[in-house]
N, C-alpha and C positions, 0 to 999 in steps of 0.2 A: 504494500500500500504506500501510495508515496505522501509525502508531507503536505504536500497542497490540496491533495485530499479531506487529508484530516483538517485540516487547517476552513477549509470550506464547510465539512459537512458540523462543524465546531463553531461555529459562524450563525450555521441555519438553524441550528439546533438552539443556542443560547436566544436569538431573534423570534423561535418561537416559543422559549419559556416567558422573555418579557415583554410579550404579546399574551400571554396566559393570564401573566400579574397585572397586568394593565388592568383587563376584563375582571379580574376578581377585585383590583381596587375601585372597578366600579359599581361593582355590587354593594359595595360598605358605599360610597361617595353619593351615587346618583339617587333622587329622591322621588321616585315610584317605578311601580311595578315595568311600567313597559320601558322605562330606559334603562333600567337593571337587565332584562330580559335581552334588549336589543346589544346594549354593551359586550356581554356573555357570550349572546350569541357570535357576533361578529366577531371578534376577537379571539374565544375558543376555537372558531375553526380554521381560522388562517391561522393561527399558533399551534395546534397539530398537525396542519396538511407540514409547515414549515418544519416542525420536528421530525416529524416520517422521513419529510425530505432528505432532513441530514442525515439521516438513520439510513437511506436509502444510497447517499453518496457514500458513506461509510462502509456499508456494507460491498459494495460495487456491484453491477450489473449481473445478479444474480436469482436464481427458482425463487431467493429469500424475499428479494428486493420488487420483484413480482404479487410475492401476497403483501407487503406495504404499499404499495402502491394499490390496489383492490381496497386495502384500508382507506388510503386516502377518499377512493372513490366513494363508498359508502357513506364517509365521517361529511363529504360536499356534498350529498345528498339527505341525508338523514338531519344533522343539524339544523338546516336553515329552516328545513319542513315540519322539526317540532318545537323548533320557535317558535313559528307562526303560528302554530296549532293553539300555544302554550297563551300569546297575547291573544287569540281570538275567541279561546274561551273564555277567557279573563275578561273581555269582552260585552259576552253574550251573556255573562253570570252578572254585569252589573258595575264591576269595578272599573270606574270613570279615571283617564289621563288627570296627573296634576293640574295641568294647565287646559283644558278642552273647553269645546266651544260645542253649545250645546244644538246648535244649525247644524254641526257639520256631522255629530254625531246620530241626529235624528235622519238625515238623510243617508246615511249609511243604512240605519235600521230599516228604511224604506225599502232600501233596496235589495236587502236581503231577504225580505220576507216574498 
C-alpha cells in the first residue's frame, strides 16, 4: 500500500467523522424538531458515504471494497427516505415548525388530502 494512499483515505475518513460531529452538535444546538432532523440527516450521510470512502481507498480495489460501496448505496438511499418519512409524520401528528406560517401550512394540508 503506498503512503499517499493512506494519507488520502486518512483525509476522507477524518472529513467524515467531523461531518458526523457537526450533525450531532446540531442536535444539542438547533431549536426544533425538523432542523434537528434535517441537520442529522444531511450531515450523517455524507459523513458515512465519506468514511466508507476512505475505508474503500484503504482497502484498494477489492470483492471487500465492492460490498462498501453496496453500503454506500443503501446508506444514499435509505437515509434521506427516512428523514422525510420521520418530518412528515411529525407533520401529520401535529407538531408545528418553530417559526411556521400558518397559510402555508394549511395549504399543504389541502393538498394532501
Amino acid at each position: 500500500m503506498s503512503e499517499i494512499q493512506t494519507i488520502v483515505s486518512i483525509i476522507f475518513i477524518v472529513a467524515g467523522i467531523l461531518l458526523m460531529f457537526a450533525g450531532s452538535v446540531g442536535i444539542l444546538r438547533l431549536p426544533d424538531f425538523y432542523a434537528r432532523t434535517h441537520s442529522v440527516s444531511k450531515s450523517d450521510t455524507i459523513g458515512i458515504i465519506f468514511v466508507i470512502f476512505g475505508l474503500i481507498i484503504y482497502e484498494g480495489f477489492t470483492h471487500s471494497s465492492l460490498k462498501l460501496f453496496l453500503i454506500i448505496m443503501f446508506v444514499v438511499l435509505s437515509n434521506p427516505i427516512g428523514s422525510h418519512a420521520l418530518g412528515k409524520a411529525a407533520l401529520k401528528s401535529g407538531l408545528k415548525p418553530l417559526l411556521h406560517h400558518d397559510k402555508n401550512l394549511k395549504k399543504d394540508e389541502e393538498v394532501q388530502q
